[in-house]
N, C-alpha and C positions, 0 to 999 in steps of 0.2 A: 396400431400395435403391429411391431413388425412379426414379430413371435412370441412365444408364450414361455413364460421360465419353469423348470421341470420343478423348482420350489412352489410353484403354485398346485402341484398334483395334491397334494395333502384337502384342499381347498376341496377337489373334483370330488375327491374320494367323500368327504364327509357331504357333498350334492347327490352322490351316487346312492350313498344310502339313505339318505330322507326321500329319496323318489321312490327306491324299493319300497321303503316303508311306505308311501303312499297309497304305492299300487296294489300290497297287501292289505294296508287299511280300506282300499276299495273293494278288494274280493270279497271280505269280512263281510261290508257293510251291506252287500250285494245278495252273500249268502245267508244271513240275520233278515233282512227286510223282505227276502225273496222277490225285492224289487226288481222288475226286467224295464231295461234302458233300452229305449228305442234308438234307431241311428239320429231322429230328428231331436234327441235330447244332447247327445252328444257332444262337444265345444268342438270347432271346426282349428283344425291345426295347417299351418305350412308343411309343406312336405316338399324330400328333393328325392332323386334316382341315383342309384347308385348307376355311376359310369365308367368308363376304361380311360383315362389320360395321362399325363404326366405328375410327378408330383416331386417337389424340390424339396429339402431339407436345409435351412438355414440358421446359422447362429447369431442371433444379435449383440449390437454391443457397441457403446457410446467412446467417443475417444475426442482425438483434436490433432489438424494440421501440424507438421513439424517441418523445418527446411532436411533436405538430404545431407547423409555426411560424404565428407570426401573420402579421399582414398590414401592410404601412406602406403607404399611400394616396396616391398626388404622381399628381395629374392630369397630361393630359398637353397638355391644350389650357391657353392663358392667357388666361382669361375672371374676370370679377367673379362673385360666388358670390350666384345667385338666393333660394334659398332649401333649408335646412337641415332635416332632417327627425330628428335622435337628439342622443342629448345623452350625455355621458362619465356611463359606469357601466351604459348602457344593452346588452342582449344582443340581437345582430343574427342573420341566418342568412346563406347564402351568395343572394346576388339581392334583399337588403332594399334600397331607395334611401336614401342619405346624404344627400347633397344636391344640388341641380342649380346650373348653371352659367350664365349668359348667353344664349342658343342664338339671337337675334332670327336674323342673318344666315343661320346655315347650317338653319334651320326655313326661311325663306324659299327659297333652294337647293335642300334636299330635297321643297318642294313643287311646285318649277319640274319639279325630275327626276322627279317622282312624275306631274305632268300630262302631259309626254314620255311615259312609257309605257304609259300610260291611251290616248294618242293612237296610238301604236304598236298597243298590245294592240287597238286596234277595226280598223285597217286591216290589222293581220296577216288579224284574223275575218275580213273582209268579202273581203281576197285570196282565203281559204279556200273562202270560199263560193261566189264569183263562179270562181277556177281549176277548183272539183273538176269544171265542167259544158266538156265539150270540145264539146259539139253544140247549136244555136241550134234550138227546134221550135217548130210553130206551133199558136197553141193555139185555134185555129178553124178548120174548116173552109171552101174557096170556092176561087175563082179568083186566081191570082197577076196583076194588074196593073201591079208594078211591082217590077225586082227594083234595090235603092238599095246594094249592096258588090260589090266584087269580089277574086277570089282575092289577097292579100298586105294586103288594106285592117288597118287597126289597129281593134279594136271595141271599144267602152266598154258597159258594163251598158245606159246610156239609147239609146244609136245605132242606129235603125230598121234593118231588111234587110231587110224588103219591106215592102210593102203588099196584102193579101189582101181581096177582094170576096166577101162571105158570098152565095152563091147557091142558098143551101135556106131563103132567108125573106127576107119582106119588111119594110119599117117603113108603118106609119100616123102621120100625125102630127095632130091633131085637138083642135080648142078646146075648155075645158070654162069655166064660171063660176067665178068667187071663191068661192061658196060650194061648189058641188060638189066642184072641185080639193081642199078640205082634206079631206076623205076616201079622196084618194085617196095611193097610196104606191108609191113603184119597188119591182118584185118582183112587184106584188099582180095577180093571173089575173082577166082580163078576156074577154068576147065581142065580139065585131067583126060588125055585119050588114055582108054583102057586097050591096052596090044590085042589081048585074048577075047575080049569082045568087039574092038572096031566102031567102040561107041563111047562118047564123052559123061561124065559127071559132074555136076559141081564140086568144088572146094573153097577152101579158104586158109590164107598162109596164115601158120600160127610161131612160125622162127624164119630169122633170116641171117646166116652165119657172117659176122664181122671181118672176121681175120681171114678167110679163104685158106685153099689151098692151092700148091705151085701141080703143074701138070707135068707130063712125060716133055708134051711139045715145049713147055716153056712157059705157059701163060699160068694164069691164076684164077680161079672157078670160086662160088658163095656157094652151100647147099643152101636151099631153099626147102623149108618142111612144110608141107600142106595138110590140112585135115579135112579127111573126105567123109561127111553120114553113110551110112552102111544101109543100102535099101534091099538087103536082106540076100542078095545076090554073089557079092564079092566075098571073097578068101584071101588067106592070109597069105603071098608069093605070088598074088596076082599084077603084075608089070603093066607102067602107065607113064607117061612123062606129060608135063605142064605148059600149057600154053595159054596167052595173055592176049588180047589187043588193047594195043596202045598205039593212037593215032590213028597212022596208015597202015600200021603194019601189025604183026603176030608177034609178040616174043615165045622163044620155046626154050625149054630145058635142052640142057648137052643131051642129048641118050635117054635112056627107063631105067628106074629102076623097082622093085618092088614093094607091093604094099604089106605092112607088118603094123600089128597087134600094138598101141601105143604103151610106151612103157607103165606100169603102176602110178597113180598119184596117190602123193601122201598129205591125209584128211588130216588139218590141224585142230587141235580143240576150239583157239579162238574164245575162249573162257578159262574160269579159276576155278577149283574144287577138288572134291573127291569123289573120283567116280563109286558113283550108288548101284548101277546097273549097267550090264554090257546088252544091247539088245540085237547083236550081230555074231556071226559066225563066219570063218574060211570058205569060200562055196556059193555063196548067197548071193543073191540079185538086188540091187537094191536102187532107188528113184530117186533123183535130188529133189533135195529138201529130208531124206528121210532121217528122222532118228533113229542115232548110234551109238550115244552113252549116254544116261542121265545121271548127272552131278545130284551131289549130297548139299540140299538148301540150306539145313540150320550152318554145315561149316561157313558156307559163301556169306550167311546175316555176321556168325559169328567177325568172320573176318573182316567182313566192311564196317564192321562197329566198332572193332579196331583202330583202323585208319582213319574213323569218324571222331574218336578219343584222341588220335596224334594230331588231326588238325586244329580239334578246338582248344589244345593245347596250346599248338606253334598260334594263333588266333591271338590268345590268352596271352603269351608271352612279346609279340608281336605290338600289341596295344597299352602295354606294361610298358614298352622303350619309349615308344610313340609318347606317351604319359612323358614319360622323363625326359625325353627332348624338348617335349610344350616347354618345359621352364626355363629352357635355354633360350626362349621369345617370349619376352619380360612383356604386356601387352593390360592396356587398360582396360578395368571392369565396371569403370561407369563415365557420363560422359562428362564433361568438365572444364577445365585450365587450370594448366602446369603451373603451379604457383613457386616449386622449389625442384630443381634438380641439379642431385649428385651424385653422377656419374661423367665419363670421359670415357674414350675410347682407347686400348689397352693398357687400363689404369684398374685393380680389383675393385672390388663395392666397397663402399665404405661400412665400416659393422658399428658404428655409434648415431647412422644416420638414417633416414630413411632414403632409398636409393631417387624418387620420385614421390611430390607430393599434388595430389590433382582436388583442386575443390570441386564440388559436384554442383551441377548446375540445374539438374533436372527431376535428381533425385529427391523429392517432393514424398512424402509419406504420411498416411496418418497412423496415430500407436492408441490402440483400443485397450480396454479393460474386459479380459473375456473372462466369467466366471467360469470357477474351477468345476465344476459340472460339468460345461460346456467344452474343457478344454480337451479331453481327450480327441474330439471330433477333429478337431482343427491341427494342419499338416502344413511342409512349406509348398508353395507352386499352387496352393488353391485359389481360386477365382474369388472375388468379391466386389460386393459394389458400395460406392462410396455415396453420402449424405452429405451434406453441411448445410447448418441454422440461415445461414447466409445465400443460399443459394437453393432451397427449399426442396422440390424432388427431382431434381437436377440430378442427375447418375455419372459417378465418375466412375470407371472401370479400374480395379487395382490388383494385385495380388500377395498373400501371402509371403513374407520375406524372413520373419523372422521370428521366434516364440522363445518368453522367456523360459529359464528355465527353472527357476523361483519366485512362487508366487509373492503377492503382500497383502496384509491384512489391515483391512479401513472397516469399521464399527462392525468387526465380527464377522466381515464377508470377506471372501479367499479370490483375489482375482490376481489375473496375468497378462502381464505388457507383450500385446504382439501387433507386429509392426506390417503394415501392408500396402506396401510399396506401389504408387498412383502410376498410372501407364502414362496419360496424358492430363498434368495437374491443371490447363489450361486457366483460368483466372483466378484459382484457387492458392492463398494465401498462408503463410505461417502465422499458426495462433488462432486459427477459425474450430468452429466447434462442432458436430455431428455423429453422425452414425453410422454403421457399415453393417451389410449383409454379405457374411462370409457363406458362398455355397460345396455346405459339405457331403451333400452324397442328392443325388438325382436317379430316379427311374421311369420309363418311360411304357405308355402302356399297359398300367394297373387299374386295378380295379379302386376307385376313391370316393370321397365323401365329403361333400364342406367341413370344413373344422368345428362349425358352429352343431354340428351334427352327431358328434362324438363323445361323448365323457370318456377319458383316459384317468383310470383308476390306477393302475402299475404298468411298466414298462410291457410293451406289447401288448395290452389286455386294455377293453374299452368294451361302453355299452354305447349302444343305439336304440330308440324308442321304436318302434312298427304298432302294424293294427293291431289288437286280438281278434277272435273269431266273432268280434261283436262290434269292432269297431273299436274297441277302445285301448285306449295305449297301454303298452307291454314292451317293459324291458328283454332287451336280447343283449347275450354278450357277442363279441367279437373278436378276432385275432387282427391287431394295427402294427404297421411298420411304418412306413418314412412318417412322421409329424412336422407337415411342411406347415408354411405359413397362410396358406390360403385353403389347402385339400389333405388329407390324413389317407394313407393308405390302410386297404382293406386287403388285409392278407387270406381271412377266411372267417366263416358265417353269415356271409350275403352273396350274392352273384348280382351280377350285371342287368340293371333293369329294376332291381327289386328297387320298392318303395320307403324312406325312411320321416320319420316324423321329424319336425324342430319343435324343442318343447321349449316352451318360458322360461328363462332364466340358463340355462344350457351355454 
């Protein structure tokens, strides 16, 4: 017996209560005779353990082999036919292309919706990027000169919020020639003599002028701007000019000229929001890295969930054309031979005929009779396995394909043709006869019980037999869920370990 039909509960339930009544009529006889039952009187029963494993739920249900049917082809769009790829007598599989259809318009369409989300999908990122940062830092060191937002202001990535005066170094800025400047490169570690002290510093060039300028004499000069750290010594008109080796020799700046205060840099947000808090003032000293505005987070969630709603939109719309161009690539659904085809290449479809007709080759099925009980369980894409008289417990793998959707009625029983389509029918025959185990719900890692251990009285609700305090057997109720074909899930009233009786007849 593969499984047990839920029309048999009626059966359980009237087993259930002649046992209760048994076990009352024992108390009875027990507490009347005041007879005490030793364990050596006792009749010796089978017992299992309640354990943690899997437990499958399945439907049973008797049917018979049918051949596959084929396929008739009627497009559903009305387009001219591009171009044909098979010809009658030819054998297809299921997803070979037939032939295509017109697509000029809705190819255009799906490229319009395709660049919408492309457009989406960068600003979704870039929300991303710019939301995950609630706090604006600065990424230099100096003095705050100028603070440019205030609390509630709206901030964009480019939009300044302050202006910071670097005051742990100075700039030089200093002419060199045409020829000399081509050796030289932003980045590259330079010496600086200082006039007024007679002693060198290091630097480093942080500009080097493109376009020059023309001299008195005639020639053409690059200023070159250096940035020298400030080791707490130098002032602001202190005069130095720049010298390099390179190769054999020195290169030097024309002349000195003074060292001065570098101009303000202006600190960009670099994020989206609303400023929540300004934690700066004009005057102040401040460290890179430090924070200097904190942004307002629900607006930044607000707003990214926004542009999270415009993409899965353009997404949604996007897959919507895609859809609609599939049909423009007319393409087989099962495997077969082209037994009739009409169609031509830019010639419309015919509308009185089927455009392609494919006999199915493989498509092998059996069609069961599932009672209507059982049929709510059963869905399409479910797994089952296949039987046949002929072939004994031999397992074919198949699945779910089809469910009627009116049942029919044979001596007062209600059942429904559903068809379940063999994966590989290998020697299996049209017109053979068996059975199928449809698998409709599985869990894994429960607590279970042999079936033969169970009485199921109503849905969910079942007894089990245990010891009493004497030994002797005593109904318990239970809470049962999957009623598989070998183990019955124990939702609740025993735990793991415990011991259960197998009573006679059970």
């Amino acid at each position: 017996m593969r499984n047990m039909s839920k029309k048999k509960k009626l059966i359980i339930v009237v087993g259930v209560i002649l046992l209760l009544g048994c076990g009352l009529f024992y108390v009875y006889s027990r507490g009347s005779k005041k007879e005490v039952m030793t364990p050596e009187m006792m009749p010796e029963y089978e017992t299992v353990i309640v354990e943690t494993g899997d437990v499958e739920r399945i439907v049973y249900a008797t049917g018979s082999i049918v051949e596959g049917s084929g396929e008739e082809i009627r497009p559903q769009v009305g387009a001219k036919v591009k171009e044909v790829f098979v010809q009658e007598g030819q054998e297809v599989k299921s997803g070979d292309l037939l032939f295509t259809l017109d697509s000029d318009e809705i190819s255009l369409a799906y490229a319009r919706e395709k660049l919408a989300y492309e457009i989406q999908a960068k600003e979704y990122a870039k929300e991303a990027e710019l939301s995950g940062k609630s706090v604006v830092t600065t990424p230099v060191s100096g003095e705050v000169v100028e603070v440019l937002v205030k609390t509630d202001d709206e901030l964009g990535p480019q939009n300044a919020v302050a202006k910071i005066v670097k005051n742990d170094s100075f700039e030089l800025t200093v002419p060199f020639n045409s020829n000399d400047v081509k050796l030289l490169k932003v980045g590259q570690k330079v010496q600086v003599l200082l006039s007024d002290y007679l002693s060198y510093v290091a630097a480093t060039i942080i500009d080097i002028d493109q376009k020059g300028r023309s001299t008195q004499e005639g020639g053409i000069v690059y200023n070159v701007t250096v940035e020298i750290p400030n080791p707490g010594a130098l002032k602001a008109g202190d005069k130095g000019y720049v010298e390099i080796e390179s190769g054999q020799r020195v290169i030097r700046s024309i002349g000195t000229s003074e060292l001065k205060i570098p101009d303000p840099i202006e600190i960009k947000a670099q994020a989206k929001g609303k400023v929540d808090k300004v934690l700066i003032a004009v005057g102040e000293q401040v460290k890179a890295g430090e924070i200097l505005i904190r942004l307002n987070s629900q607006q930044q969630q607000e707003s990214m969930e926004e542009k999270r709603l415009n993409l899965e939109l353009a997404k949604m719309n996007l897959a919507s054309k895609a859809q609609e161009l599939e049909k423009y690539q007319v393409r087989a659904s099962v495997n077969g031979k082209i037994i009739e085809l009409n169609v031509e290449a830019g010639k419309e479809i015919p509308s009185d005929k089927p455009a392609v007709v494919i006999s199915n080759l493989d498509g092998m099925k059996m069609v069961i009779q599932v009672d209507e009980i059982d049929i709510p369980l059963i869905s399409l894409g479910q797994k089952a396995t296949v039987y046949t008289n002929a072939f004994g417990d031999r397992a074919f793998e198949a699945v779910v394909t089809s469910i009627a959707e009116k049942g029919k009625i044979e001596n007062n029983v209600v059942t429904f043709a559903t068809e379940l389509t063999l994966v590989e029918p290998g020697p299996l025959k049209p017109g053979m006869t068996g059975d199928a185990d449809i698998k409709v719900e599985h869990k894994e890692n429960v607590l279970r019980l042999p079936f033969n251990a169970v009485q199921i009285y109503e849905e969910g609700k079942g007894t089990v037999m245990v010891k009493g305090p004497e030994g002797e057997p005593m109904p318990l109720e239970v809470e049962v869920g999957i009623e598989g074909v070998e183990f019955i899930e124990i939702v609740s009233g025993l735990k793991a370990g415990d011991e259960v009786l197998i009573m006679p007849g059970y």
